[in-house]
C-alpha positions, 0 to 999 in steps of 0.5 A, spaced: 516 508 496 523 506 492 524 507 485 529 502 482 530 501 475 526 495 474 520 496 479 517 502 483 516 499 491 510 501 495 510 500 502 503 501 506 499 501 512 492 498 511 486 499 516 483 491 518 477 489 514 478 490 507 481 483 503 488 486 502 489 483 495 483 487 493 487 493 497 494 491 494 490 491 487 488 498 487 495 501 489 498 497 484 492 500 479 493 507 482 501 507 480 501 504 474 500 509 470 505 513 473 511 508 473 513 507 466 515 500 464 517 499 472 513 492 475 510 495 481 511 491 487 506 494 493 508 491 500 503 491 506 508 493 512 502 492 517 494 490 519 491 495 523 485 494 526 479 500 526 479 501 534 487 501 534 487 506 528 482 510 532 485 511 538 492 513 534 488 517 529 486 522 537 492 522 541 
């Protein structure tokens, strides 16, 4: 996360299988009311997908 003046940031990991708009919507919503008059920009940095999430989730 970085907080400008004009914006929050918000950089994310989301698991494979839900739309990622409808996943970036809920983070923004989420935010929103936290962050003022700052536009929130929420960025998707990578797709995991579930077998991949599991075998990390356990080592």
């Amino acid at each position: 996360m970085s907080l400008r003046d004009e914006a929050v940031e918000i950089h994310v990991a989301v698991r494979y299988g839900r739309p990622i708009p409808e996943i970036v919507d809920e983070v923004r919503e989420a935010v929103s009311p936290l962050s003022g008059d700052r536009r929130v920009d929420v960025m998707v940095e990578d797709v995991t997908d579930t077998e991949e999430a599991r075998k990390e989730g356990s080592s």
